[in-house]
C-alpha positions in Angstrom: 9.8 11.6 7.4 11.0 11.2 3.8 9.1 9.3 1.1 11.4 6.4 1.3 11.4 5.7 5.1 7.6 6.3 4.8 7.0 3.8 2.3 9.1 1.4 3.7 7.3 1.5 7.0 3.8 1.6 4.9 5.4 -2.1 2.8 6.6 -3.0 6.4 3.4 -2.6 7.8 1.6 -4.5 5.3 4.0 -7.4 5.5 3.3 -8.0 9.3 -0.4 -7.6 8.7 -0.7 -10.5 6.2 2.1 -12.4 8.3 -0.5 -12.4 10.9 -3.0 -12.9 8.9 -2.0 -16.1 7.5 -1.1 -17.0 10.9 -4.1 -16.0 13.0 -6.3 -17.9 10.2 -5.2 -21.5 10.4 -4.8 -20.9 14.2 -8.1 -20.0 15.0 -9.5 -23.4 12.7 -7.8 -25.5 14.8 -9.4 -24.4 17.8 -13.3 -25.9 18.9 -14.3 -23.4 16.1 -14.1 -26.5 13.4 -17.5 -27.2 14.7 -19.2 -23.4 14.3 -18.4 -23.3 10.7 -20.5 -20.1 10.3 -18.2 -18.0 13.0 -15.0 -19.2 10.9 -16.4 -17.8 7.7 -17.7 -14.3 9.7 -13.7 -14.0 11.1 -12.6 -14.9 7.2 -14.4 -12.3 5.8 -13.5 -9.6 8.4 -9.9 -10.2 8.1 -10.5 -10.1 4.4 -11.9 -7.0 5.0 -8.9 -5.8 6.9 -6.2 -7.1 4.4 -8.3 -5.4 1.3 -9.0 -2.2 3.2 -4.8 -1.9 4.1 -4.1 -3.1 0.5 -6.2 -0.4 -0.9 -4.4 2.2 1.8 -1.5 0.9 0.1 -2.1 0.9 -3.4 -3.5 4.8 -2.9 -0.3 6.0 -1.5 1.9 4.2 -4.2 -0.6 5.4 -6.8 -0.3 9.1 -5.4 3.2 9.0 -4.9 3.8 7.5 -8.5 1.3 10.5 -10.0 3.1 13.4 -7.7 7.2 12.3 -9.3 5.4 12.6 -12.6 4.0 15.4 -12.3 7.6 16.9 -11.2 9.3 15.1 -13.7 6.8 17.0 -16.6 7.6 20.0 -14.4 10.9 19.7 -14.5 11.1 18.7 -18.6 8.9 22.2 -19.1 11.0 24.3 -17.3 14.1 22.4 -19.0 11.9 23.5 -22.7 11.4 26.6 -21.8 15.1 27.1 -20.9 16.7 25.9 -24.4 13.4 28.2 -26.1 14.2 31.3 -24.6 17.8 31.3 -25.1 19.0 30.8 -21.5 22.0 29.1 -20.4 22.1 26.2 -18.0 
């Protein structure tokens, strides 16, 4: 899989997680739940939990992948240096 269809897919995926989210939270309020106020705040914070832990995921992989191009890019640049140093030709 190449780094674009994989981070699209990773984006994707964290789209349809908040999407449900935002739509399994309201939901579930409206239900007899209004009246068991501490069970509402329980389900809150574990999809809280979810969302930050698939966020973090996320931001890991865009952090690595970000880190990884630089690193090739310096790579690239030293290799380009030690070209036009040593006399060599492109």
């Amino acid at each position: 899989m190449t780094s674009a269809t994989h981070n699209m897919k990773a984006a994707t995926d964290l789209r349809s997680f908040v999407a449900v989210g935002l739509l399994l939270g309201p939901s579930l309020s409206s239900y007899q739940l209004k009246e068991n106020s501490d069970l509402l705040a329980v389900l809150h914070v574990i999809l809280a939990g979810i969302f930050v832990f698939y966020a973090g995921e996320y931001l890991i992989h865009r952090l690595s992948t970000t880190l990884r191009d630089i690193d090739n890019c310096a790579s690239s640049f030293r290799n380009l240096l030690g070209n036009v140093r040593g006399g060599k030709s492109m």
